[in-house]
py3Dmol code that shows the C-alpha trace and the ligand (Angstrom):
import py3Dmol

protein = """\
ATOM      1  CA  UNK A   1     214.323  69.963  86.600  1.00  0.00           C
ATOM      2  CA  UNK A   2     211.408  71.731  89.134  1.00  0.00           C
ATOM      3  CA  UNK A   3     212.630  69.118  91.757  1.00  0.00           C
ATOM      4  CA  UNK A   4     216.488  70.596  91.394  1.00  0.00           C
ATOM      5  CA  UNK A   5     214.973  74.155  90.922  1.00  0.00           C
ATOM      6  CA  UNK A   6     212.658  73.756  94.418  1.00  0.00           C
ATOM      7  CA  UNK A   7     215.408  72.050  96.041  1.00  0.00           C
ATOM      8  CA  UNK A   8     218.006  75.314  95.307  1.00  0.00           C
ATOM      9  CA  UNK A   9     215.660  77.694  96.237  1.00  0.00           C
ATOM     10  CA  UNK A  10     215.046  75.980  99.768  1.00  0.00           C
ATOM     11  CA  UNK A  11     218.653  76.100 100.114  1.00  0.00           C
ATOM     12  CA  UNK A  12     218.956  79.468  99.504  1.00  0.00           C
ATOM     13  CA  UNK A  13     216.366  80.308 101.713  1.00  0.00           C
ATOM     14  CA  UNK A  14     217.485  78.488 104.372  1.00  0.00           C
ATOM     15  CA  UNK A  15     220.981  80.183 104.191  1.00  0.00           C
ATOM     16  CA  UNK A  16     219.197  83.634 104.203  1.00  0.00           C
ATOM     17  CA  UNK A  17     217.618  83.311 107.414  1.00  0.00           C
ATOM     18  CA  UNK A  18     220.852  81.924 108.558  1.00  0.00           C
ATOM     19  CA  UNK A  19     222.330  84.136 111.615  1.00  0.00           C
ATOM     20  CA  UNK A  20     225.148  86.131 110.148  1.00  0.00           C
ATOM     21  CA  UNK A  21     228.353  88.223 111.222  1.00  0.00           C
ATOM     22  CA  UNK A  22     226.982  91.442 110.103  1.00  0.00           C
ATOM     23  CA  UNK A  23     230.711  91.966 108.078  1.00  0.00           C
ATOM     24  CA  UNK A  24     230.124  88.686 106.370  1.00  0.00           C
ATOM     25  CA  UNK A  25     229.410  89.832 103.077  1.00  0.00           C
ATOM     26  CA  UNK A  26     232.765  91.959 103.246  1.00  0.00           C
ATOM     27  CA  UNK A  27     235.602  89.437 104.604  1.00  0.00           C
ATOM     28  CA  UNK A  28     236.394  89.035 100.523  1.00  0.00           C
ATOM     29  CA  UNK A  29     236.445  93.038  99.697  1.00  0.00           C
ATOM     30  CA  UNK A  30     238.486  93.914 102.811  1.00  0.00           C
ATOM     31  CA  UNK A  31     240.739  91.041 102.009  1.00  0.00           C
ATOM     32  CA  UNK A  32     240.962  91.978  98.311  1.00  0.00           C
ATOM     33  CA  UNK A  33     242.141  96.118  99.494  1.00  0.00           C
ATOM     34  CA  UNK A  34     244.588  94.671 102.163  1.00  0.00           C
ATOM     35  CA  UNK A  35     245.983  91.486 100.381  1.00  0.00           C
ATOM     36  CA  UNK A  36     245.624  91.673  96.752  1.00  0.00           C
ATOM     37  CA  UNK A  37     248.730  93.533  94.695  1.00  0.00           C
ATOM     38  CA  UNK A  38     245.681  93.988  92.308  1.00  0.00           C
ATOM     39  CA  UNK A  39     244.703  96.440  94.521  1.00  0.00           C
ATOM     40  CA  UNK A  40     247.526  98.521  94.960  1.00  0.00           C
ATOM     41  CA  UNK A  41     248.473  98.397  91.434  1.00  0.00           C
ATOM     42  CA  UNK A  42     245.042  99.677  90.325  1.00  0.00           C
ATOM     43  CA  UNK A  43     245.469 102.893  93.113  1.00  0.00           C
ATOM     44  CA  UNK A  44     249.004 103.537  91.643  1.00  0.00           C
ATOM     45  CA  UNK A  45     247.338 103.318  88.033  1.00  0.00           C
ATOM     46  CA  UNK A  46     244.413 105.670  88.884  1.00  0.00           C
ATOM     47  CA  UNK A  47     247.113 108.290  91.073  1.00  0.00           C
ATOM     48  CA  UNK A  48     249.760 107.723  88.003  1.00  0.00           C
ATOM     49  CA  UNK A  49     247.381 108.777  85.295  1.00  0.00           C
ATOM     50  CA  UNK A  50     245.755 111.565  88.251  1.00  0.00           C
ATOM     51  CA  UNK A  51     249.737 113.127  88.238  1.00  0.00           C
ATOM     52  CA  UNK A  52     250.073 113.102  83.935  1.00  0.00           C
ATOM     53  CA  UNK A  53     246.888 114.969  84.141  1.00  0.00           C
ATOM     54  CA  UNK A  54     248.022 117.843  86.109  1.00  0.00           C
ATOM     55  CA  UNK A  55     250.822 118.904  83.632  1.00  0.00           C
ATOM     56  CA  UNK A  56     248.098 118.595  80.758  1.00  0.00           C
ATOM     57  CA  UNK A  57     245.352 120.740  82.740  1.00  0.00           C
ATOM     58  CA  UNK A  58     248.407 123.184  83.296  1.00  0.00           C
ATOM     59  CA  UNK A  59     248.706 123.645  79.705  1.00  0.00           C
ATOM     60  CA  UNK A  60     245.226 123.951  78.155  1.00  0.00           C
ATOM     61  CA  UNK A  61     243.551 125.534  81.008  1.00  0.00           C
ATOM     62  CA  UNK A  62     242.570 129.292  79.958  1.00  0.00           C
ATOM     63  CA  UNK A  63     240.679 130.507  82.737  1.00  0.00           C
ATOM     64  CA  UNK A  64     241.620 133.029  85.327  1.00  0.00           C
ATOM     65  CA  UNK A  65     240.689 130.625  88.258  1.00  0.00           C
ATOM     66  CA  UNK A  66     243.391 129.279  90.493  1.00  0.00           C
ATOM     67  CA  UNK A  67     244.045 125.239  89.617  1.00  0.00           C
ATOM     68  CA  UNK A  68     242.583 122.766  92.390  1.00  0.00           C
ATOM     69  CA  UNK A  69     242.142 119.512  93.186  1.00  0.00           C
ATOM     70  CA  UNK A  70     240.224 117.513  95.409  1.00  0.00           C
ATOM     71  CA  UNK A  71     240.063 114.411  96.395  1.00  0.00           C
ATOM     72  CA  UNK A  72     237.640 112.485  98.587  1.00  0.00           C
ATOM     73  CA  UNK A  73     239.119 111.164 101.819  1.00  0.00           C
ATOM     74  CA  UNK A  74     237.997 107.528 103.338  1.00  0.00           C
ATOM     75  CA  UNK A  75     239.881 105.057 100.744  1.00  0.00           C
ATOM     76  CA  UNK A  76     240.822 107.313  98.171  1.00  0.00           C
ATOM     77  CA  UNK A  77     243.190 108.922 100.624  1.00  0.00           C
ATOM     78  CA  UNK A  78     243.149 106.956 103.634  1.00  0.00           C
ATOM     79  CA  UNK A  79     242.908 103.435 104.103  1.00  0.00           C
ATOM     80  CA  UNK A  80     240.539 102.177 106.770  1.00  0.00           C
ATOM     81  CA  UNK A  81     240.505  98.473 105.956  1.00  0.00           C
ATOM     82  CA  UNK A  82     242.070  97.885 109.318  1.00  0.00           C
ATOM     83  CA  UNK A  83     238.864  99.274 110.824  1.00  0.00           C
ATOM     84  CA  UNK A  84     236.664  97.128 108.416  1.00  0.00           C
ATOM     85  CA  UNK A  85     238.915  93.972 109.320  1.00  0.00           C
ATOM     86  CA  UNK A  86     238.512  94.334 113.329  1.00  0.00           C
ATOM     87  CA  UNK A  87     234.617  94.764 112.334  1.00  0.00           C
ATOM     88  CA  UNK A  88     235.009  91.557 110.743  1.00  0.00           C
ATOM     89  CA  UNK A  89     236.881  89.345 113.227  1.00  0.00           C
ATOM     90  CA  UNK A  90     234.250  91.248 116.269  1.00  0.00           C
ATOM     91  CA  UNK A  91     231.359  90.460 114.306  1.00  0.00           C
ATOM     92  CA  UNK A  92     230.085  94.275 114.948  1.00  0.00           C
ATOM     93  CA  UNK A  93     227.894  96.778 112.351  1.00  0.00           C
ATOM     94  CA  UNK A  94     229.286 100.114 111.658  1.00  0.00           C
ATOM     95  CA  UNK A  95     228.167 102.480 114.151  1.00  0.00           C
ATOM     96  CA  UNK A  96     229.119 105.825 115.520  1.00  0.00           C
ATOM     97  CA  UNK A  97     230.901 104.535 118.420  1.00  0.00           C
ATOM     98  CA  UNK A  98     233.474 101.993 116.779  1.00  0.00           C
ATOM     99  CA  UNK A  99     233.903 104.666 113.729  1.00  0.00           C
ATOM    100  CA  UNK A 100     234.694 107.298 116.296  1.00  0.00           C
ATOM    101  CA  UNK A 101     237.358 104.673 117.711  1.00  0.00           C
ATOM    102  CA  UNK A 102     239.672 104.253 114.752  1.00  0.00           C
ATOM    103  CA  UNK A 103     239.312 107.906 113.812  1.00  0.00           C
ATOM    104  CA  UNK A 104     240.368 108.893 117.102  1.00  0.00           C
ATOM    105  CA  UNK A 105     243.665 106.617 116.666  1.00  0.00           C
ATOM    106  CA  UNK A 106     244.374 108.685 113.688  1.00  0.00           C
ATOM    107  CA  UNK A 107     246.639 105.729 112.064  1.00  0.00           C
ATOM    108  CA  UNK A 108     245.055 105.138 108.846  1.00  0.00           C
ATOM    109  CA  UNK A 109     248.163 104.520 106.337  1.00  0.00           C
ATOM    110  CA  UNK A 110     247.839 106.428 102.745  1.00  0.00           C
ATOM    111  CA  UNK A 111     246.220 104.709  99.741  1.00  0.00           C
ATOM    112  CA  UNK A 112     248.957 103.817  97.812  1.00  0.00           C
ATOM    113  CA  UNK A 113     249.875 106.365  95.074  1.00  0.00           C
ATOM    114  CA  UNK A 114     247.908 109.415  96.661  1.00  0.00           C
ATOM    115  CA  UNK A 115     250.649 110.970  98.739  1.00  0.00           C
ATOM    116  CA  UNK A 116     252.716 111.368  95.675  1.00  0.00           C
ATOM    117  CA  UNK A 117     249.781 113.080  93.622  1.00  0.00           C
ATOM    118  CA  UNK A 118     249.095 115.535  96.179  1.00  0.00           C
ATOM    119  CA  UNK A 119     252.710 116.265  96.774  1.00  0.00           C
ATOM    120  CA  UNK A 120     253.233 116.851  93.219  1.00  0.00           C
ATOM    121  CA  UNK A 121     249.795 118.608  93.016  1.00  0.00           C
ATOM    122  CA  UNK A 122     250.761 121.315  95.831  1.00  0.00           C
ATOM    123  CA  UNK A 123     253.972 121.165  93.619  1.00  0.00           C
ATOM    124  CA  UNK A 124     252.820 122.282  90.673  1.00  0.00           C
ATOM    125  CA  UNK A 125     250.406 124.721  92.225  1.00  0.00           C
ATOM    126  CA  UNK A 126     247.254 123.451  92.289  1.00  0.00           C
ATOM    127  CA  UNK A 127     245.463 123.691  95.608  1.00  0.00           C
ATOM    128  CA  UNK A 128     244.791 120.164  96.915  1.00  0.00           C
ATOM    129  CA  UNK A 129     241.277 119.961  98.917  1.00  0.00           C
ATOM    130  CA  UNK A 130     240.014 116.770 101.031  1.00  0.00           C
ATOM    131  CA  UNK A 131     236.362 116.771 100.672  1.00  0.00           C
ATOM    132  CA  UNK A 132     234.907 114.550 102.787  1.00  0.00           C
ATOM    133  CA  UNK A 133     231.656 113.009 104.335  1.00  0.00           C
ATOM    134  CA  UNK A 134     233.557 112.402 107.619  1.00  0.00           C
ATOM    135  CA  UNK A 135     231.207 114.864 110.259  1.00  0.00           C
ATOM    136  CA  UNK A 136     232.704 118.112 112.088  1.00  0.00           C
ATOM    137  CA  UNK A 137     233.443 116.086 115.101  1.00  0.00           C
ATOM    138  CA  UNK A 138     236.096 114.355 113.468  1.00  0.00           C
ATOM    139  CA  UNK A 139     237.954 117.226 111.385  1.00  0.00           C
ATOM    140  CA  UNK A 140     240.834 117.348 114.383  1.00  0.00           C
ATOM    141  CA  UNK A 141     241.485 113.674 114.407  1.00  0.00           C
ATOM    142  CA  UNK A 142     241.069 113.554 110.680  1.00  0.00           C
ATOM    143  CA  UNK A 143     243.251 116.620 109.861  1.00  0.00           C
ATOM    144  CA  UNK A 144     245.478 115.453 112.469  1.00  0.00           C
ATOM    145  CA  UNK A 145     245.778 111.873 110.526  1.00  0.00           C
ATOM    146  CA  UNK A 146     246.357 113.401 107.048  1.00  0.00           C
ATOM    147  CA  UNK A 147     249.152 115.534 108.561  1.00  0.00           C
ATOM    148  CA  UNK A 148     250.741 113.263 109.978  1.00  0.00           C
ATOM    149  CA  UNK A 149     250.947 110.799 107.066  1.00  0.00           C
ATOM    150  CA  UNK A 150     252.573 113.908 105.388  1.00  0.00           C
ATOM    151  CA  UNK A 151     249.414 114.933 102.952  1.00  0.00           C
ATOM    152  CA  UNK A 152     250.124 118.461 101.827  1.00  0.00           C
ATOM    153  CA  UNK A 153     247.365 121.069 102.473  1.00  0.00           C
ATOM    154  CA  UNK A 154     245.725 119.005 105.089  1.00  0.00           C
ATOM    155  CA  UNK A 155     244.078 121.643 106.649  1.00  0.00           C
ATOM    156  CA  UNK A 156     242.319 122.406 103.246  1.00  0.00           C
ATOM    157  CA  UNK A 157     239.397 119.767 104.697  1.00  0.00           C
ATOM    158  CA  UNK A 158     236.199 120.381 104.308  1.00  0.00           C
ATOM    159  CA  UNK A 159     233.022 118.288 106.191  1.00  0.00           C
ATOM    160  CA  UNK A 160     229.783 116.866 106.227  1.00  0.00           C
ATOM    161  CA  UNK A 161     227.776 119.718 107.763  1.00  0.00           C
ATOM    162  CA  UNK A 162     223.867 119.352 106.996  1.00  0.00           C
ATOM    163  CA  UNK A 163     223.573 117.456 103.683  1.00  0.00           C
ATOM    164  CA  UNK A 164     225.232 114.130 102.631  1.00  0.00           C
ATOM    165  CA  UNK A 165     225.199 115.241  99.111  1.00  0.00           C
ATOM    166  CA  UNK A 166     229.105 116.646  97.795  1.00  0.00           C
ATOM    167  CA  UNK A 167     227.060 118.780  95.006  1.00  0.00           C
ATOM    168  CA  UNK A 168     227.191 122.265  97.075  1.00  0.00           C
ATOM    169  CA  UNK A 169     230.203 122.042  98.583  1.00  0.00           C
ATOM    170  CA  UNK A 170     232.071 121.146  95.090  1.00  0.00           C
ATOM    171  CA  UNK A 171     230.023 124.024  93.858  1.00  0.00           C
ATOM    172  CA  UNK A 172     231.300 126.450  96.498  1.00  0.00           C
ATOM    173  CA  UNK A 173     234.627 125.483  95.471  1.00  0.00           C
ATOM    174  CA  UNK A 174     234.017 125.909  92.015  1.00  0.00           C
ATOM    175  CA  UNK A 175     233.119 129.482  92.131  1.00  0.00           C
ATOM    176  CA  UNK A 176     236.639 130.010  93.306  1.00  0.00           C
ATOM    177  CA  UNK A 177     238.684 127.586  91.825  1.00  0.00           C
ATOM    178  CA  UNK A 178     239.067 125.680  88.113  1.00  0.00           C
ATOM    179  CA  UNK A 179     238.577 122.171  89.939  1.00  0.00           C
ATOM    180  CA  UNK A 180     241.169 120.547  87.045  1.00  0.00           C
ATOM    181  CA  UNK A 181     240.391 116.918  88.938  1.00  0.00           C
ATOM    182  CA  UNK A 182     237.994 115.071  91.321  1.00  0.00           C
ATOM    183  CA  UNK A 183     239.257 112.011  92.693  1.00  0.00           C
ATOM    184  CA  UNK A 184     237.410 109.322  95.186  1.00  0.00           C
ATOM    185  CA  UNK A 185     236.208 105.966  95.128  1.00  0.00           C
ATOM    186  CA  UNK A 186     232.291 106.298  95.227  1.00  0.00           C
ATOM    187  CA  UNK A 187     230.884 107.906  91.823  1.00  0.00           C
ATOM    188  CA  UNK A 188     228.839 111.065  94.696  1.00  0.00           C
ATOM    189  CA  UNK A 189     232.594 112.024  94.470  1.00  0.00           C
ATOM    190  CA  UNK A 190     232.156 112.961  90.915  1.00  0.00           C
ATOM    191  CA  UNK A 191     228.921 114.329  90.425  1.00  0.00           C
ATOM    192  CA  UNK A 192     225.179 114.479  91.641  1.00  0.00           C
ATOM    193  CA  UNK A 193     223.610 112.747  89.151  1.00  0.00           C
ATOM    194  CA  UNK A 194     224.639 109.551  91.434  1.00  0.00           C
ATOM    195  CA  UNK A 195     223.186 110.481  94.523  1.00  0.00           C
ATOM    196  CA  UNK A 196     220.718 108.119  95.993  1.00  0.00           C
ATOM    197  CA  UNK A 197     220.161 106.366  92.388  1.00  0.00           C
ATOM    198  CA  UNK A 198     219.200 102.726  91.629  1.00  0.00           C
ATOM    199  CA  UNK A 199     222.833 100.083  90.273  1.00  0.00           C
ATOM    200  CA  UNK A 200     220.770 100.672  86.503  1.00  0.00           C
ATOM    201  CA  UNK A 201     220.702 104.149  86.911  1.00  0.00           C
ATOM    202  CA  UNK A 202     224.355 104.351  87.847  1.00  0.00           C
ATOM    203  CA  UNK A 203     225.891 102.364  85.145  1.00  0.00           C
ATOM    204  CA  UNK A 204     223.696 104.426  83.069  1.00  0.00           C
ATOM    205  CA  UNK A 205     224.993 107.652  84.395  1.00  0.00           C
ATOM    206  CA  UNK A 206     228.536 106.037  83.697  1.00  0.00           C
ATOM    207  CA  UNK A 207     228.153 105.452  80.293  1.00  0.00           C
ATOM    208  CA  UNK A 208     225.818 107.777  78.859  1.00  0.00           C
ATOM    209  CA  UNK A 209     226.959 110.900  80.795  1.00  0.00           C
ATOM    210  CA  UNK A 210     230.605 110.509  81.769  1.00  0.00           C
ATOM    211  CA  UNK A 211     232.031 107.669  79.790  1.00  0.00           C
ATOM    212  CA  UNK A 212     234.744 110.447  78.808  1.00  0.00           C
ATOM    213  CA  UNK A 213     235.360 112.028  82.045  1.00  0.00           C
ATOM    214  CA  UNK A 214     237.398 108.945  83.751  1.00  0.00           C
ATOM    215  CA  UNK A 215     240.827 109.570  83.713  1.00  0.00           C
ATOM    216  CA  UNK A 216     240.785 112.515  82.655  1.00  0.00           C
ATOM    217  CA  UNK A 217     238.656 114.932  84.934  1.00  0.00           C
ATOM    218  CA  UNK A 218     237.314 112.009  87.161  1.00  0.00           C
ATOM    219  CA  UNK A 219     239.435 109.649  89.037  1.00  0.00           C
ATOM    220  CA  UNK A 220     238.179 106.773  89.723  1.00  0.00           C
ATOM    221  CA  UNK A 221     239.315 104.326  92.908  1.00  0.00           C
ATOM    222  CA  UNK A 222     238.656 101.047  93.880  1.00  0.00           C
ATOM    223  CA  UNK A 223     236.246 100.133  97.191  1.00  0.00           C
ATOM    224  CA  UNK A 224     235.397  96.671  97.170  1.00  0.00           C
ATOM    225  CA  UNK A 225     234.388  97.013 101.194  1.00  0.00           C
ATOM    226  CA  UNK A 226     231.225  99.430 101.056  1.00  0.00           C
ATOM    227  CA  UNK A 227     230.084 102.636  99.140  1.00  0.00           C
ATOM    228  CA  UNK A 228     226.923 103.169  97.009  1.00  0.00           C
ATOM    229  CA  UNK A 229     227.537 100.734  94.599  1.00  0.00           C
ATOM    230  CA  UNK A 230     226.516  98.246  97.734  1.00  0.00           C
ATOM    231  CA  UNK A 231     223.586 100.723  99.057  1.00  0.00           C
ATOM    232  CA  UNK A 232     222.167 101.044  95.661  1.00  0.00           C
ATOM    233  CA  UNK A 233     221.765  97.125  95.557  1.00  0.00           C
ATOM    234  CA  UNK A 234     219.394  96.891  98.700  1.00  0.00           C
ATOM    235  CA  UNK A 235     218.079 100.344  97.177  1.00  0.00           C
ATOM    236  CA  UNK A 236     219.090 102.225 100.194  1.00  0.00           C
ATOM    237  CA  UNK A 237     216.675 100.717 102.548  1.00  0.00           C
ATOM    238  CA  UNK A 238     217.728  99.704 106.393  1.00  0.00           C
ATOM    239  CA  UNK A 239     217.803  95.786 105.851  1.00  0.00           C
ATOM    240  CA  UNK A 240     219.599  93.573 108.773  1.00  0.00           C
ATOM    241  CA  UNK A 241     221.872  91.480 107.461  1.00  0.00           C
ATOM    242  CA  UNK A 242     220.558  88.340 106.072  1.00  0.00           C
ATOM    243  CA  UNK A 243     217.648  89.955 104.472  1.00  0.00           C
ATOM    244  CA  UNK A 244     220.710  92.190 102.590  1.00  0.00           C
ATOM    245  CA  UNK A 245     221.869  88.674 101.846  1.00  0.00           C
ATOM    246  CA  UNK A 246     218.602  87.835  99.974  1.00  0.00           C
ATOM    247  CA  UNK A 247     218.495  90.901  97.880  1.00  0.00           C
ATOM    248  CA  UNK A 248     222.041  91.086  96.882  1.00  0.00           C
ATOM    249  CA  UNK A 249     221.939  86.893  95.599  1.00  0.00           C
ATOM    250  CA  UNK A 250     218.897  88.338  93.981  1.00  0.00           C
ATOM    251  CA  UNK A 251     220.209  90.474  91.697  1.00  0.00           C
ATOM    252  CA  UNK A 252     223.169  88.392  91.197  1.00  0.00           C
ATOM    253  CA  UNK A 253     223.229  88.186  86.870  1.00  0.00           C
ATOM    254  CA  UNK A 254     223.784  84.393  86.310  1.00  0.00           C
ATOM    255  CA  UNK A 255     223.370  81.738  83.180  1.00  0.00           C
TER     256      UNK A 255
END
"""
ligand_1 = """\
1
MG
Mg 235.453 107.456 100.043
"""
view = py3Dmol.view(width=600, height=400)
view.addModel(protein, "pdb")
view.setStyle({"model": 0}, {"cartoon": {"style": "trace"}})
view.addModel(ligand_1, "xyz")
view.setStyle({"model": 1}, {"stick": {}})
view.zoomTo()
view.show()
């Protein structure tokens, strides 16, 4: 039994300090948002239950506010898998030049379901606001991308300016507006008890705090390709790739 035990763990050492395509970890989460009808069924479930909502907020809400949504923008709007798949095949990390690339080509599709929430959204009268962690340099590209996809309101975007955190810029929007629903696909969409906290932390957050709020004032999508979830798990630190490896299989919960 120690002889199979010492013999895995060599194994698994010797694939950490393997040489790795820095996307490696990802070819199965990109795969699973293009390629999977999982996928697009679960966006259409999340925007279907986002659009019964609205008619429901309409009703009970007694405020004087105006109604608003807002929704997050990189894949809970629009779909950059095609930028995580070239990343893949060119065996290149994120960085500010390739990023500025795709956003420049201002092609990213819609996320399936979200065009017809906003539309009925702006509809109904709610304002619709993208609030996103893209930076100021991109808010022409950006804006220009959500236009021409046909999201309504488009110019309703707001930016990363100083901090990272979504906390004051939700709150500036709160003072003016009754925001009815949040929608994104990283849980700093929905509240900043999640920034910068440990995968325990988060699933406590979840359940002790919120376990309520999804679908009805939080919207949750799917991102199997990056967000905090996968930052929390090398607890935020700047790892290169195969030491990322060796904490991720570490925390892996097996039998
Ligand atoms: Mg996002």
């Amino acid at each position: 039994m120690k002889l199979i035990a010492t013999i895995l763990l060599g194994f698994f050492l010797t694939s950490c300090a393997h040489k790795m395509n820095p996307q490696e970890n990802y070819l199965m989460g990109i795969l699973f948002t293009q390629k999977a009808a999982e996928h697009t069924a679960l966006t259409l479930q999340a925007y279907n239950i986002a659009i019964e909502r609205l008619d429901r907020v309409k009703k009970e809400y007694r405020g004087k506010k105006q109604l608003a949504v807002v929704l997050d923008v990189d894949e809970t709007v629009l779909d950059n898998s095609p930028y995580q798949g070239k990343l893949y095949v060119q065996s290149e990390a994120f960085n500010y030049d390739n990023w500025k690339e795709w956003i420049a080509q201002k092609k990213a599709h819609p996320v399936a379901g979200a065009l017809r929430f906003t539309k009925a959204a702006h509809k109904k009268g709610f304002k619709v606001f993208y609030l996103t962690n893209r930076s100021e340099k991109f808010k022409a590209d950006t804006i220009e991308n959500l236009r021409k996809v046909g999201f309504p309101q488009h110019y309703n975007s707001i930016f990363k300016s100083k901090e990272r955190s979504k906390e004051g810029r939700r709150q500036s929007l709160a003072q003016k507006y009754h925001l009815a629903l949040l929608v994104g696909d990283n849980l700093t969409d929905f509240s900043k008890l999640y920034d910068e906290q440990s995968t325990e932390r988060r699933k406590e957050i979840v359940l002790k705090n919120h376990s309520k709020d999804f679908g009805k004032k939080f919207i949750v999508l799917p991102n199997t390709m990056y967000g905090d979830w996968d930052k929390a798990l090398i607890d935020y630190k700047k790892l290169n790739e195969s030491d990322k490896r060796c904490e991720r299989t570490s925390q892996l919960t097996v039998f």
